[in-house]
C-alpha positions in Angstrom: 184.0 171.7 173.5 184.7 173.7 170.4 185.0 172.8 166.9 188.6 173.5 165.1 188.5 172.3 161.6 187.9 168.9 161.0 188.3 168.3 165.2 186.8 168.9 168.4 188.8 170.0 171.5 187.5 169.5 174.9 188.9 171.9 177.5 188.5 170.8 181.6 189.4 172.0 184.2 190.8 169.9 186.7 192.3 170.8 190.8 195.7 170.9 191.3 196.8 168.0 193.4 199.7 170.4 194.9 197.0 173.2 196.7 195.1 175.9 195.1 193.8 177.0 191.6 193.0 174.3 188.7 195.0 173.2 185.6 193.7 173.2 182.1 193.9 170.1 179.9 193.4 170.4 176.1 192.0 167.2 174.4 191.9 166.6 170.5 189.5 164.5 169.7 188.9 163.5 166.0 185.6 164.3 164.3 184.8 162.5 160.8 183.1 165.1 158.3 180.0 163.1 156.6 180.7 163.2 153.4 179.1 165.7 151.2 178.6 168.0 153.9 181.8 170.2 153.9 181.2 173.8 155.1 177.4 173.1 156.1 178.2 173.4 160.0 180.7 176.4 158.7 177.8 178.3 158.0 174.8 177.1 159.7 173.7 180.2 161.0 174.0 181.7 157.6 172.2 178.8 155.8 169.1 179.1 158.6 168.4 182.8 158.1 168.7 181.8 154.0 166.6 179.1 153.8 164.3 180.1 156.2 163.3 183.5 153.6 162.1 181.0 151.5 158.8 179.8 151.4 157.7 176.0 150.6 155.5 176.9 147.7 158.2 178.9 146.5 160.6 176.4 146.0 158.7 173.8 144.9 156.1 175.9 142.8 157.1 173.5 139.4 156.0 170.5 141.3 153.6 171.1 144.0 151.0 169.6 142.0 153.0 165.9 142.3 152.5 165.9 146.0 149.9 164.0 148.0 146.9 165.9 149.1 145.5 163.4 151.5 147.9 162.4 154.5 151.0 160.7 153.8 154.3 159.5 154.7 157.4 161.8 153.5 160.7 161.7 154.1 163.0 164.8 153.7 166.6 163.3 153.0 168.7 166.1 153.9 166.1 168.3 155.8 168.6 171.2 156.6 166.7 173.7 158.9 163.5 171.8 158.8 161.6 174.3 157.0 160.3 171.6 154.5 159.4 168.7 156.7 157.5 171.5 159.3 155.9 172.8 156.3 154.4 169.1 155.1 153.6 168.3 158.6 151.8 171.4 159.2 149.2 170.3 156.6 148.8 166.9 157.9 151.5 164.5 156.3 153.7 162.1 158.8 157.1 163.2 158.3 160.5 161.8 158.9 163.3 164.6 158.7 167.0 163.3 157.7 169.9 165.6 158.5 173.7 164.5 159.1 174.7 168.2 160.3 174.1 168.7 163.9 174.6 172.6 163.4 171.5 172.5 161.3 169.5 169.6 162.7 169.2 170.6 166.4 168.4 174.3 165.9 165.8 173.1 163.1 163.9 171.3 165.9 164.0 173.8 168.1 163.0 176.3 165.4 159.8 173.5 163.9 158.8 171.7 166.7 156.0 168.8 165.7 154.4 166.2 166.8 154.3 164.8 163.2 158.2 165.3 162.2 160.7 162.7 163.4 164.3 164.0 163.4 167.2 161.3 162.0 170.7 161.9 162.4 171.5 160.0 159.2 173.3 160.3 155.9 173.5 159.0 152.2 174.5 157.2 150.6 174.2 154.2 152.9 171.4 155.6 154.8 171.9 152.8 157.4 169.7 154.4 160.2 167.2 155.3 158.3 166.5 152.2 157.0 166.9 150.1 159.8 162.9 151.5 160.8 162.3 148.8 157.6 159.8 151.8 156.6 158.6 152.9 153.0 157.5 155.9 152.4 154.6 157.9 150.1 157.1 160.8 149.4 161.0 160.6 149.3 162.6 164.5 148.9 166.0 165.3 147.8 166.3 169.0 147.5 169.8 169.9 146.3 171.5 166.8 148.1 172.0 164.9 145.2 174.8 167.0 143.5 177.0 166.4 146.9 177.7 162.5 146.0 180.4 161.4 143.6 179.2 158.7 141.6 180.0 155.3 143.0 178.4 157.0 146.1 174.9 158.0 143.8 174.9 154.1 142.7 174.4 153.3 146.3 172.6 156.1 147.4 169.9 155.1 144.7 169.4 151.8 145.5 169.2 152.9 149.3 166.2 155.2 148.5 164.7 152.6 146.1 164.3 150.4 149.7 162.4 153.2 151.3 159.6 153.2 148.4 156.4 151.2 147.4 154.6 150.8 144.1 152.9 154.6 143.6 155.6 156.3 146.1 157.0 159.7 144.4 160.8 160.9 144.5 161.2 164.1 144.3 165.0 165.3 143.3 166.5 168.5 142.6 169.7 169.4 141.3 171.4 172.6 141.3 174.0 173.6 138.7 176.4 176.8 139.0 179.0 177.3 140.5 180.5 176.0 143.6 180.4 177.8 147.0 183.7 177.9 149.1 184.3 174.4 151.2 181.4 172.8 149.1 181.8 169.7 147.4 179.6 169.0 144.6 179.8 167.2 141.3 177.8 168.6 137.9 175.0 165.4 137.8 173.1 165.4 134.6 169.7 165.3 134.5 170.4 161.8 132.1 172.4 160.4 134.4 170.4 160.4 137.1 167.0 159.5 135.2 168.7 156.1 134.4 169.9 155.4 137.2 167.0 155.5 138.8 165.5 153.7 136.1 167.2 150.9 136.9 165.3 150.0 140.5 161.8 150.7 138.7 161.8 154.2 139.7 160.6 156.3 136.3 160.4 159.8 135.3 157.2 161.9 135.7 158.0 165.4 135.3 161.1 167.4 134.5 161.5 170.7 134.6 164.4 173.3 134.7 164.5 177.3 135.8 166.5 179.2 138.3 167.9 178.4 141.6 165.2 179.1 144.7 166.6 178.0 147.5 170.6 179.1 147.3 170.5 182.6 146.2 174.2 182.6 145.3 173.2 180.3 141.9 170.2 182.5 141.0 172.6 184.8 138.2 174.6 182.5 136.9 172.9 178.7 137.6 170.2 177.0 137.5 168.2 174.2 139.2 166.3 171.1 137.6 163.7 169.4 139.5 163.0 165.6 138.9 160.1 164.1 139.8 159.4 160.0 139.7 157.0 157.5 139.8 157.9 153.7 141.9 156.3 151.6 139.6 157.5 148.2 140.7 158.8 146.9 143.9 160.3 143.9 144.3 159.4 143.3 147.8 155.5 143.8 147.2 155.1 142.4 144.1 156.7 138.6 145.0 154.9 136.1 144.4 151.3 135.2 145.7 151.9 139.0 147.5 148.9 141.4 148.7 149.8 144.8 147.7 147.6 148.3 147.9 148.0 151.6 146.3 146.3 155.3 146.0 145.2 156.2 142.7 145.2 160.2 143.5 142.7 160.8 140.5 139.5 159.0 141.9 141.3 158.9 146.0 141.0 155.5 146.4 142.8 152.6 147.5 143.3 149.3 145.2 144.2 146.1 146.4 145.4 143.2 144.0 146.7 140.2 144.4 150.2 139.4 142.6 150.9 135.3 141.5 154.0 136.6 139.2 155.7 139.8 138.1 155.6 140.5 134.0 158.0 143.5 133.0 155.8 146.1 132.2 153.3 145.2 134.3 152.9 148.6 135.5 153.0 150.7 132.2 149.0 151.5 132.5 149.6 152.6 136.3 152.5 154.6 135.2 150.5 156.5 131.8 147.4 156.8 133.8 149.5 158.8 136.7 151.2 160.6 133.8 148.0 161.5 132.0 146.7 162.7 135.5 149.1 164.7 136.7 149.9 166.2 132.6 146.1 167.3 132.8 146.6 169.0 136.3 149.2 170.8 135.4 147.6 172.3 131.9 144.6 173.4 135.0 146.6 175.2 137.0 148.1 177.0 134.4 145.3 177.9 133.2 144.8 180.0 136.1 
């Protein structure tokens, strides 16, 4: 089979019915491009020698301190070659790896294979196999996926991601500004936008920060990146009524369990300032250094 354009065309061979030698038969067969992902499979091989130069630390160096440091669940939403979901699972976190673009998502698990990294063939902004698991997750990563949705497809997408998270899961979202590669389709998302947004299913800013493009070299003159990081402070499904709920509080590492009998707005606000304070004061540390 081989890819032209948009299609696929399968070649067979077939015997000739009148004696010797075999006939060739052409078949079009049509291939829908997941949206957002125009001129990914173009240059796969390209994109895995790229993103593979670039280190984990690297790349996230303005926010490492935000993730977990006791094992947790993560989920890479647009996992490209795998580099960041082998990373996390080589120190110890469960991983669940989401890439639409077979070019990139097959040789990514030959390239990172891992017991602790499930690969999904899934893709905003519906998410639908992904979120059929009915899993939540500690960690949800965007990394420069979130400027590849229009914006009725971001309204969904957001309130797709806010079903994967918990009270106390992060989100993690980067979005890359500059100009536009050839065959790429991406939209200039403010930062504004997509705080609000997110805002709206309980999901509130943390950190913000902004600096030059890492991870696509061809934005690091004239673009920049800015990386998002939030806090699930409310979630609907775990704080109903006369509902159980438990949560890591990464300042003392230990588990709290609390009983909900109603849900007051606001009823998170100390959670939320305490994990501000926290992670404001362990940032000042570390640079320090």
């Amino acid at each position: 089979m081989y890819r032209c354009g948009e299609s696929t065309i399968s070649v067979s061979l077939h015997p000739r019915p009148e004696g010797p030698g075999f006939s060739l038969n052409l078949v079009k067969m049509n291939s829908k491009v997941v949206s957002g992902t125009e001129g990914y499979a173009e240059e796969a091989a390209i994109l895995l020698d790229r993103y593979e130069r670039n280190s984990f630390e690297d790349v996230y160096a303005a926010v490492r301190s935000y993730f977990p440091e006791v094992s947790s669940t993560i989920v890479d939403i647009g996992s490209g070659t795998g580099r960041d979901a082998a990373y996390l699972a080589q120190i110890g976190h469960q991983v669940v790896a989401v890439e639409p673009t077979a070019e990139l998502r097959e040789p990514a698990k030959e390239l990172h294979p891992s017991e602790n990294i499930e690969w999904i063939d899934d893709s905003l902004p519906e998410l639908s196999q992904l979120l059929s698991l009915q899993s939540t997750f500690d960690v949800v990563i965007l990394n420069a996926v979130w400027m590849h949705l229009d914006k009725g497809q971001r309204e969904i997408a957001m309130e797709s991601i806010s079903k994967l998270t918990h009270v106390g899961s992060k989100l993690f979202i980067s979005l890359r500004h500059g100009p536009i590669p050839n065959y790429r389709r991406m939209f200039d998302v403010s930062c504004n936008e997509t705080i609000q947004l997110a805002s709206k299913y309980s999901i509130e800013l943390l950190f913000q920060t902004q600096g030059e493009s890492v991870a696509e070299p061809y934005l690091v003159e004239t673009g920049t990146t800015a990386d998002l990081t939030f806090l699930q402070s409310y979630s609907e499904s775990e704080c109903a009524v006369n509902t159980t709920y438990e949560f890591t509080l990464p300042f003392c590492n230990c588990r709290i369990s609390a009983q909900i009998d109603s849900y007051t707005p606001g009823a998170y606000s100390d959670y939320h300032r305490s994990q501000q304070s926290y992670y404001n004061e362990k940032n000042t540390k570390l640079n320090q250094l």
